[in-house]
VEXVO-148352 format. One record per residue: residue in one letter; x negated, y, z of N, C-alpha, C in turn. Coordinates in steps of 0.02 Angstrom, whole numbers, padded with zeros to 5 digits, always signed. Layout:
! residues N
aXYZXYZXYZ;...
! end
This chain:
! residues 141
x+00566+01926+00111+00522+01869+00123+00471+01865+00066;x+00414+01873+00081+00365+01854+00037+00307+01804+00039;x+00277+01771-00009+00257+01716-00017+00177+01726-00012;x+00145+01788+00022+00077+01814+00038+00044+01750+00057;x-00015+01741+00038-00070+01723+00077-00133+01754+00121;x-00119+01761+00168-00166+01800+00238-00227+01748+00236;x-00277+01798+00251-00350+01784+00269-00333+01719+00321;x-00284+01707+00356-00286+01664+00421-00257+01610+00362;x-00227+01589+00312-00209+01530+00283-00267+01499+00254;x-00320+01544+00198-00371+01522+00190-00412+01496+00228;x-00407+01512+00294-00481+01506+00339-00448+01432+00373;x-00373+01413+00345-00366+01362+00386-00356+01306+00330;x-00368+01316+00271-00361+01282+00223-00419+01263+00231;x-00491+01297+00224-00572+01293+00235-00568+01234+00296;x-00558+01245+00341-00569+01217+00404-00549+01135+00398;x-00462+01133+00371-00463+01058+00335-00493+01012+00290;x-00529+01059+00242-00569+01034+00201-00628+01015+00243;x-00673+01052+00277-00726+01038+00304-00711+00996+00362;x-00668+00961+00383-00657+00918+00428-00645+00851+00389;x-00599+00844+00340-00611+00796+00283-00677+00782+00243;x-00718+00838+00223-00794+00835+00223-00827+00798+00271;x-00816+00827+00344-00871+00783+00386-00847+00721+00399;x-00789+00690+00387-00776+00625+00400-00801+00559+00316;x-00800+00602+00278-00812+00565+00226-00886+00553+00243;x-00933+00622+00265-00999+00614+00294-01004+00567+00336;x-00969+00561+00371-00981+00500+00442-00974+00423+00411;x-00925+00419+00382-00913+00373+00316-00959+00349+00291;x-00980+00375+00247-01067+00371+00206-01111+00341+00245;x-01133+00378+00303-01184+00376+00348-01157+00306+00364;x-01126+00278+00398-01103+00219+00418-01099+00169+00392;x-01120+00181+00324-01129+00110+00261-01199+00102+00267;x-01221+00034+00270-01298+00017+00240-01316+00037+00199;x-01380+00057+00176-01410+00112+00142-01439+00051+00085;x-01420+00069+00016-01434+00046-00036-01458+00081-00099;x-01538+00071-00101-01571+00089-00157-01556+00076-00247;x-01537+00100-00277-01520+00106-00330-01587+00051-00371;x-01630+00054-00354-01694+00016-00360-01691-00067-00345;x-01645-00065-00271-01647-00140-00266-01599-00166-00307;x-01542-00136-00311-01490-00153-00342-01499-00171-00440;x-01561-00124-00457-01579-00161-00523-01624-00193-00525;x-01661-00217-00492-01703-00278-00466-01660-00322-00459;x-01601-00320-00423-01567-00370-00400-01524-00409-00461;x-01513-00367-00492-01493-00386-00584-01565-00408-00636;x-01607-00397-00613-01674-00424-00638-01662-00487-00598;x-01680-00492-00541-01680-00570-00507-01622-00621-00548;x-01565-00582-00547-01489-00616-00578-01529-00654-00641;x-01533-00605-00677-01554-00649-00751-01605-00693-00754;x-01655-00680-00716-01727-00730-00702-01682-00793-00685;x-01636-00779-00631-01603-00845-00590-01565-00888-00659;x-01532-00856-00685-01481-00884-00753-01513-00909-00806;x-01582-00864-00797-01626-00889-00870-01653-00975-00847;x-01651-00986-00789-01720-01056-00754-01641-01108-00732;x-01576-01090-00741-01515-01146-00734-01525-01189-00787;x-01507-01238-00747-01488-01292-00810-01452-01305-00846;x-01428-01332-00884-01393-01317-00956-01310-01335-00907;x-01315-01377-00865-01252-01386-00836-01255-01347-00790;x-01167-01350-00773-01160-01352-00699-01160-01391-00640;x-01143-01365-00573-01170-01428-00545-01105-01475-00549;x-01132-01517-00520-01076-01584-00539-01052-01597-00469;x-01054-01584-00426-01023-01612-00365-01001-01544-00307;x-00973-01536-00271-00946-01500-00219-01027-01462-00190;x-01064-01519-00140-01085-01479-00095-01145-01458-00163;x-01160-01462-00237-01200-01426-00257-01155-01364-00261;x-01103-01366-00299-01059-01297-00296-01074-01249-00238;x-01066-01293-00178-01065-01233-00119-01125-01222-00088;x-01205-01265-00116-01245-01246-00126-01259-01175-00158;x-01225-01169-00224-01259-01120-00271-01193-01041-00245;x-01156-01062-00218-01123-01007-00183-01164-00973-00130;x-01178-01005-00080-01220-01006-00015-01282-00956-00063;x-01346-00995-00094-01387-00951-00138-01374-00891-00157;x-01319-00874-00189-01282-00817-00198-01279-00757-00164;x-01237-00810-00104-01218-00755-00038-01277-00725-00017;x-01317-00781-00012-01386-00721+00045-01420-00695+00011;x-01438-00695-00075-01481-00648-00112-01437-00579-00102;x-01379-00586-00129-01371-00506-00123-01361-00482-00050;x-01347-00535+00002-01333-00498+00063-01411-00472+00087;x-01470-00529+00065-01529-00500+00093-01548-00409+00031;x-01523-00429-00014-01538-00366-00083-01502-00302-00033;x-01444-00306-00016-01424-00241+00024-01441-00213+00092;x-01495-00272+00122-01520-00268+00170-01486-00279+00241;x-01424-00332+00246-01362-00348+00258-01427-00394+00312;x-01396-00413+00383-01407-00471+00416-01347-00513+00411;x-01351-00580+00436-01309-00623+00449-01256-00582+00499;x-01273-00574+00549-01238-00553+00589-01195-00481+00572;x-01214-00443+00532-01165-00389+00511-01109-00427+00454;x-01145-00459+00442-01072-00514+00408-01012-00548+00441;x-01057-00567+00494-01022-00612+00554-00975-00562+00570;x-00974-00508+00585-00944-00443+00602-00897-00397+00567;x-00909-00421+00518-00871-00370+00473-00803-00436+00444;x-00835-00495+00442-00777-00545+00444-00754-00572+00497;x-00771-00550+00570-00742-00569+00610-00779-00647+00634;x-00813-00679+00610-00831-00748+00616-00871-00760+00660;x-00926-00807+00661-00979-00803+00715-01025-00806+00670;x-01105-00826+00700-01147-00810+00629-01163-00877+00619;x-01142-00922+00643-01148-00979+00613-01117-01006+00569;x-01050-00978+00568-01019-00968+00504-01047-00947+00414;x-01074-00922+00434-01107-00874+00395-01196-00906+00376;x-01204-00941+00419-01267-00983+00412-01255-01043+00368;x-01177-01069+00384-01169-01115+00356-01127-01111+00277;x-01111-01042+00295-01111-01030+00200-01156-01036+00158;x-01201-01003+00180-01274-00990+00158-01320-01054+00130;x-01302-01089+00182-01324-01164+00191-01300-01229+00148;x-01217-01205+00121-01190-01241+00080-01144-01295+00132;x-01147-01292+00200-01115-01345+00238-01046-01333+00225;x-01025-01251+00234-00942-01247+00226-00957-01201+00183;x-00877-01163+00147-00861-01123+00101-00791-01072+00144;x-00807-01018+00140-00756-00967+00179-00669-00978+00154;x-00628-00957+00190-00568-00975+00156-00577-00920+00104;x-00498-00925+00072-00505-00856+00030-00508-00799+00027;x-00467-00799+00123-00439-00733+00147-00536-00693+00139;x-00573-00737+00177-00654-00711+00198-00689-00726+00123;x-00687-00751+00094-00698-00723+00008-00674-00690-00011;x-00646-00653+00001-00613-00602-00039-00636-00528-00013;x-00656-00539+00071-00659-00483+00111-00762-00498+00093;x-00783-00548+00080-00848-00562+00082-00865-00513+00022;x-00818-00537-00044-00854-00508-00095-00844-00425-00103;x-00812-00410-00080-00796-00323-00050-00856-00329-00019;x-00893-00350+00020-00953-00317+00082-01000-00333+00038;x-01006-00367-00010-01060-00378-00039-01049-00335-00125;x-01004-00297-00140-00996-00259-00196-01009-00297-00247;x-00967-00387-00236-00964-00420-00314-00901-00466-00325;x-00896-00499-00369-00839-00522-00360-00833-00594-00357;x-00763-00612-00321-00768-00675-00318-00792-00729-00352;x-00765-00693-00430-00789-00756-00500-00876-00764-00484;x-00910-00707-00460-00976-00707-00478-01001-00758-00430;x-00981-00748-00360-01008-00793-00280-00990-00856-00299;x-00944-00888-00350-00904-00918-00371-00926-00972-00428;x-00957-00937-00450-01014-00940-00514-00940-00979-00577;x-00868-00919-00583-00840-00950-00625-00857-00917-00680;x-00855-00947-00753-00890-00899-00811-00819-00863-00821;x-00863-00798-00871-00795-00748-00914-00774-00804-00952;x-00702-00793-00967-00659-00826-01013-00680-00804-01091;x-00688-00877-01131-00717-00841-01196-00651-00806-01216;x-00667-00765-01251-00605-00723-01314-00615-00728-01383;x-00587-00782-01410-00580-00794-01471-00580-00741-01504;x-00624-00705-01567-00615-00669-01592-00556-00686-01673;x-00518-00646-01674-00487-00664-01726-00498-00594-01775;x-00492-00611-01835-00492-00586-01880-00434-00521-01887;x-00435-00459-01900-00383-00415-01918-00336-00403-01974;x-00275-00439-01949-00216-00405-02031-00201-00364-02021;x-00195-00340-02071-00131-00244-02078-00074-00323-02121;
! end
């Protein structure tokens, strides 16, 4: 018994690979197409937006889910996202999704969580919760 590899194992090793190739291709192709361009524009807009806030936050609910809503549709319009591929990809209707936008409602968590996946940010950010400061402390040996 020997442990040979024949021309016919390679050619079927090739064949798996290139079938895992074209599905990762189909993959790709199937995502909305996002410019590397808008996406640092879209971090230009970010800071313009942070630089013109006011020293507070907001003070009441529907401003909160105001400045969520704001959120949602800059980057959903930045990736070139409609309402309705949202509506779709969370299952919702697009009024749902109008009314995020809008500040009337706020998604549960299950659809925040699946929102900020479709939109490549994270909850804290849609969220507008700050980083936790980190006390710097001093180093002993």
């Amino acid at each position: 018994m020997t442990n040979e590899v024949t021309l016919s194992d390679y050619e079927k090793i090739i064949n798996d690979q290139t079938e895992i190739i074209k599905g990762y291709e189909k993959l790709i192709k199937s995502l909305p197409p996002v410019s590397p361009t808008v996406l640092v524009n879209g971090l230009i807009v970010e800071a313009q937006a942070l630089m013109k806030q006011p020293e507070s936050k907001p003070k009441d609910e529907k401003e909160r889910r105001q400045l969520f809503g704001a959120r949602m549709k800059m980057i959903r319009q930045m990736l070139g996202l409609k309402q309705a591929d949202i509506a779709k990809k969370l299952n919702i209707t697009i009024q749902s999704v109008k009314n995020y936008e809008s500040g009337i409602r706020e998604p549960s968590i299950k659809n925040l969580i699946a929102l900020a996946h479709i939109l490549n940010v994270t909850t804290d950010w849609l969220l507008d919760v700050p980083p936790p400061l980190i006390e710097a402390k001093p180093f002993t040996a």
